[in-house]
C-alpha positions in Angstrom: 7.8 25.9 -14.5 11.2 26.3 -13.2 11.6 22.0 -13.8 10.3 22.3 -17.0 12.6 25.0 -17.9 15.4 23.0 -16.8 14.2 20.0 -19.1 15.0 22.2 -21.9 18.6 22.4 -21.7 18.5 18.2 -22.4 18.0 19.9 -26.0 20.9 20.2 -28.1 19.6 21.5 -31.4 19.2 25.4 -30.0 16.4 26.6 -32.3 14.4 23.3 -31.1 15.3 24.1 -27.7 14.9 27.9 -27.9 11.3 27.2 -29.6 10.1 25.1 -26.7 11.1 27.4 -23.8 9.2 30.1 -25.6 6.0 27.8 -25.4 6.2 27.4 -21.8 6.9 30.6 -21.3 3.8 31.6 -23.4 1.3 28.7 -22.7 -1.8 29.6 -24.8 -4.4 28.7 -27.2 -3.9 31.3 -30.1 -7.1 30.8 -31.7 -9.5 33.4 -30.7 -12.7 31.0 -30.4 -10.6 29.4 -27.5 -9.7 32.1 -25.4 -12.9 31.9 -23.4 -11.5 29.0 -21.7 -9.6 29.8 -18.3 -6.1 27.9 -18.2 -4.9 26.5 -14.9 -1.2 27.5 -13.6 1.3 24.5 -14.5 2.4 24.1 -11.2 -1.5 23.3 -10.1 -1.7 21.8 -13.6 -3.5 18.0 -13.3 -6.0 15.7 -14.8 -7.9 12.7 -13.8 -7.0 9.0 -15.8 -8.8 5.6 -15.2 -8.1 2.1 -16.4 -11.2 0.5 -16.2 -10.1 -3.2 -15.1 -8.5 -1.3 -11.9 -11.5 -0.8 -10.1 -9.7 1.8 -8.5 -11.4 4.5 -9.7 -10.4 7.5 -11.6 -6.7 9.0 -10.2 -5.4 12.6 -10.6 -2.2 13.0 -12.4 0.7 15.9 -11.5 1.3 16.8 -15.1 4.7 18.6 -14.3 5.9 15.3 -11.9 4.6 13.3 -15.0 6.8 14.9 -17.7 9.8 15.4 -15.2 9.6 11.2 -15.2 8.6 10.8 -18.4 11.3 13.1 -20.3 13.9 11.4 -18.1 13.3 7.7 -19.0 13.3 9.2 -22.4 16.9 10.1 -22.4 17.8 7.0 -20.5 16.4 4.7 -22.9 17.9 6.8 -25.9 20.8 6.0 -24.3 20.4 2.4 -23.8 19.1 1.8 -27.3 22.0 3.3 -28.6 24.5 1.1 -26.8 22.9 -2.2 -27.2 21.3 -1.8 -30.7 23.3 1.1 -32.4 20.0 2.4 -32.6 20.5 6.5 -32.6 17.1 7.9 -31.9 16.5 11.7 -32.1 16.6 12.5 -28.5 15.8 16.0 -29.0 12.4 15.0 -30.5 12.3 13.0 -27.6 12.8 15.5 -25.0 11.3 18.3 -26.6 7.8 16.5 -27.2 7.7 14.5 -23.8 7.8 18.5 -22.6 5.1 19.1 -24.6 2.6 16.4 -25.2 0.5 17.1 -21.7 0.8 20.8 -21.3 -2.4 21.7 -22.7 -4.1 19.7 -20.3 -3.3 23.2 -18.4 -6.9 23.7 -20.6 -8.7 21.3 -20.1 -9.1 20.5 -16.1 -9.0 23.5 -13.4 -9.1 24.0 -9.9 -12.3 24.5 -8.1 -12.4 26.1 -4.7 -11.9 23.4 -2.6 -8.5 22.8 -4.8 -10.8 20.1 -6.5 -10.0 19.4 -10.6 -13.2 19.8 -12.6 -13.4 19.6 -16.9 -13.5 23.3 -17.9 -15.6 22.3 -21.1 -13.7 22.9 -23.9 -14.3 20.5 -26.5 -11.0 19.5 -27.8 -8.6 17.1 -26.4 -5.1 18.2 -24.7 -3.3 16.2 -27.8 -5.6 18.5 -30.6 -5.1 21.2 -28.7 -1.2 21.0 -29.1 -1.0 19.4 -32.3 -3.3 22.5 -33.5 -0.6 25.4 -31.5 2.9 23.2 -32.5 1.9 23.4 -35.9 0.7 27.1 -35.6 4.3 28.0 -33.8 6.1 25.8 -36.6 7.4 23.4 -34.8 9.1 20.3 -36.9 7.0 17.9 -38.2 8.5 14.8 -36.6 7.9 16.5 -33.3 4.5 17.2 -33.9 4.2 13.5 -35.3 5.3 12.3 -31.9 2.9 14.7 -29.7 -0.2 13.5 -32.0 0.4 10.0 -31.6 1.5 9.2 -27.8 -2.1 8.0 -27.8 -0.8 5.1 -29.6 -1.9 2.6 -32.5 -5.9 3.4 -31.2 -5.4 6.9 -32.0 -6.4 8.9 -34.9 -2.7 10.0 -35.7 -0.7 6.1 -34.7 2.9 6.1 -34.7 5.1 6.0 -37.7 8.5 6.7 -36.2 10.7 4.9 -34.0 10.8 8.2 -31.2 7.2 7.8 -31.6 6.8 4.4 -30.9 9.4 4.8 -28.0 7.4 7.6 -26.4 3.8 6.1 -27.0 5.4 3.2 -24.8 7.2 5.1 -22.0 4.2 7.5 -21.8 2.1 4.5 -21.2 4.3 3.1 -18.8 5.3 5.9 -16.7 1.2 6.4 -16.6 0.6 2.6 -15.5 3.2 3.4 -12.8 1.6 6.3 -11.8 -2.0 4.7 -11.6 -1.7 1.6 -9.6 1.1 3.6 -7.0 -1.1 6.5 -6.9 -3.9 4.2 -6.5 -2.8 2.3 -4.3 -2.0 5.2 -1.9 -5.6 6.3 -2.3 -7.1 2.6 -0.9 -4.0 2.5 2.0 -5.8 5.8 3.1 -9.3 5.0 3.4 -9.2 4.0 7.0 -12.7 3.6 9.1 -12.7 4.7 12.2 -15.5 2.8 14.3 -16.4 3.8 17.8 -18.0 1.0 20.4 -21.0 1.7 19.6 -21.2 1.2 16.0 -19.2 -2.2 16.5 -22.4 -3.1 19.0 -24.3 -2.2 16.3 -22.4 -4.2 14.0 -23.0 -7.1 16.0 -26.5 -6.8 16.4 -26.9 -6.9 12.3 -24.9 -9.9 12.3 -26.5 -11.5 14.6 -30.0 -10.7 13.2 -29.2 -12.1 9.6 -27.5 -15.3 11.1 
């Protein structure tokens, strides 16, 4: 929370900014058919991703590590695109929807006992979910816009603004990133320890098959 909160002062416009601390501050689903669902702290806050040609398997995801990178290239490449193409994106769209496009994820994964993530059923996605409580908070529109399309041109919402474009990129790139190092860490730590007798035993397979 308390790097999340610091994200926010990235936003100029002060009723933007003020708007998104109070959602952080107040994470939750204000329909009343949703408030069976338990919501997982953000700083325990995660959810599992695959891509499929990996064959690594599904990965878990930090989602407050995730938006701290995310919302950070964001302003970098604002930045960039500004000096080499006079291009003047909104940056405060930027930042304020990178901070807010995962956080409902909070809903949709919790903790188990063993510190495990596990689906907590609810039958809407993380972006529905926030689309459904930006719009209900009156957030602006081209914020929203950017939060229901990070999914990108495969979505239901795709994007229709350059921030959105920008961020449906970034997001996938930061979460490529994330993947394949995250993944990669997972396979360097699968070590097999054999004792002497299972190599004998090893050996005695091999020999019978040959």
């Amino acid at each position: 929370m308390k790097d999340l909160l610091e994200l926010t002062k990235k936003i100029e416009d002060k009723t933007l900014r003020e708007k998104v601390v109070e959602f952080l501050k107040d994470l939750r689903l204000s329909s009343k058919h949703f408030k069976k669902y338990p919501k997982e702290k953000l700083d325990n806050a995660g959810s599992l991703f695959v891509i499929s040609t990996s064959g690594l398997g599904p990965i878990e995801r930090d989602i407050v590590n995730h938006t701290v990178a995310l919302t950070d290239l964001c302003i970098s490449v604002s930045e960039n695109f500004e000096k080499n193409y006079g291009l003047k994106l909104k940056k405060d769209f930027l930042v304020a929807a990178s901070i807010l496009h995962d956080l409902m994820k909070s809903f949709e994964y919790k903790r188990d006992k063993k510190g495990e993530l596990e689906p907590t059923g609810i039958m809407l996605d993380h972006t529905m979910l926030a689309v459904a409580e930006l719009y209900k908070r009156d957030f602006p529109e081209e914020v929203i816009h950017i939060v229901a399309s990070h999914f990108g041109e495969g979505g239901p919402t795709p994007p229709r603004t350059f921030e959105a474009v920008v961020f449906h990129h970034l997001d996938s790139l930061v979460s490529m990133i994330e993947y394949y190092h995250h993944g990669k860490k997972k396979m360097d730590e699968q070590i097999i320890f054999l004792t002497e007798e299972d190599l004998k035993k090893l050996g005695e397979k091999t020999e019978q098959l040959e």
